[in-house]
N, C-alpha and C positions, 0 to 999 in steps of 0.2 A: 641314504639311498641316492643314487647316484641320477640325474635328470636323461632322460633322452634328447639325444643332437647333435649338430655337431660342433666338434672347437673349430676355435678361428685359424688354428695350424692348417685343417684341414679344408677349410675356403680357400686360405690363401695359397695352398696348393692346387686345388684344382681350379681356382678363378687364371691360375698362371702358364697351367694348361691348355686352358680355353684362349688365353688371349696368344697364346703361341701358333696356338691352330688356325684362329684367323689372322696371325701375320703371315702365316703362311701361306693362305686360301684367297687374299686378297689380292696379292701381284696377280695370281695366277688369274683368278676373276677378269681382274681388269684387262690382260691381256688378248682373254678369249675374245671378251667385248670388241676390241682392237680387230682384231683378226676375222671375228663374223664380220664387223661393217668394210673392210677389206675385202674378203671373200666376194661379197654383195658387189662392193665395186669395180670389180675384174670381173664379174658375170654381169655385169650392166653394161659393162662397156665392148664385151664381145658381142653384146645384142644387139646394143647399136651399130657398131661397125658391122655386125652381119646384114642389120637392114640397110648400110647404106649400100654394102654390094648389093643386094638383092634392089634396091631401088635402082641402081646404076645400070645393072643386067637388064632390066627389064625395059627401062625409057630409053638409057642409050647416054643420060647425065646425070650428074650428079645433083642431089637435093638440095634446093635452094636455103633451106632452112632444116632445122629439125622437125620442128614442128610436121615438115608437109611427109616426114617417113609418118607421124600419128593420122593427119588425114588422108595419107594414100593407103592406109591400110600396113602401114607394113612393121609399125607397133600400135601396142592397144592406147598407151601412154607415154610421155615422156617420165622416165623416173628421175626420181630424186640423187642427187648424188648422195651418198649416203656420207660422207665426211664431211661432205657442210650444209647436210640437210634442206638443200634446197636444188629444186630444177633449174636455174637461171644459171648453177653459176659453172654451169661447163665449157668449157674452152673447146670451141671451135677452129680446127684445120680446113682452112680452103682451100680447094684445088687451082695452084699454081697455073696452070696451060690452061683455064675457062676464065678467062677475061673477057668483058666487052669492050668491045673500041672506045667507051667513057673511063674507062679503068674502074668499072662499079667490077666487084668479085661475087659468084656464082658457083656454088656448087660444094656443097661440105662434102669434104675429102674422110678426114674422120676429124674424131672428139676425143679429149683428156679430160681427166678432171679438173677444177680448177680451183683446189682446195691448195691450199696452203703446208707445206712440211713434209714429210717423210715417212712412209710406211715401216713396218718391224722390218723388214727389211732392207732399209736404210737407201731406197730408192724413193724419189721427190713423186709426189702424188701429182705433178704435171707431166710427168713421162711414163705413166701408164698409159 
């Protein structure tokens, strides 16, 4: 009488299956990943730029800092960059024509990120 189960023909076939599936599932995983914190960073950075025009319109200059768009109300937070996981590390554009006579610079024009490499799109994550 013959046992119940299976052969090892039949593991090795569907164990080859299975690992086909997730070589498949895995590029594609990782990708998405890529592309959400992408996503993320193109919607962060037209927020910010929106508040610096909207801080600009209203006072008449530009923000001395980032920071003063979170205490003048005109974000709730500064976000994170989402490629390098931290607030600090965005590149700040100063507006060229607000000098003071010390040559001290005033006035963030806008901001990039200041991550390192290149998007799936093969554009450098400083010229966002």
């Amino acid at each position: 009488m013959r046992e119940r189960g299976f052969s090892l023909l039949e593991l090795i076939v569907v164990m080859t299956i299975i690992g086909l599936l997730v070589g498949i599932a895995l590029p594609a995983y990782r990708d998405a990943t890529q592309r959400a914190r992408e996503a993320t960073l193109k919607e962060d950075l037209t927020r910010m730029r929106t508040a610096i025009d909207e801080y600009h319109t209203d006072k008449g200059e530009y923000p001395p800092t980032l920071e003063d768009l979170v205490m003048s109300g005109y974000l709730r937070g500064l976000p994170k960059d989402p490629i390098t996981n931290s607030d600090a590390s965005w590149f700040i554009e100063y507006a060229p024509w607000e000098m003071v006579d010390e040559g001290e610079i005033v006035g963030v024009f806008d901001v990039h990120s200041g991550a390192e490499g290149s998007g799936l799109d093969g554009t450098p994550y400083s010229e966002w």
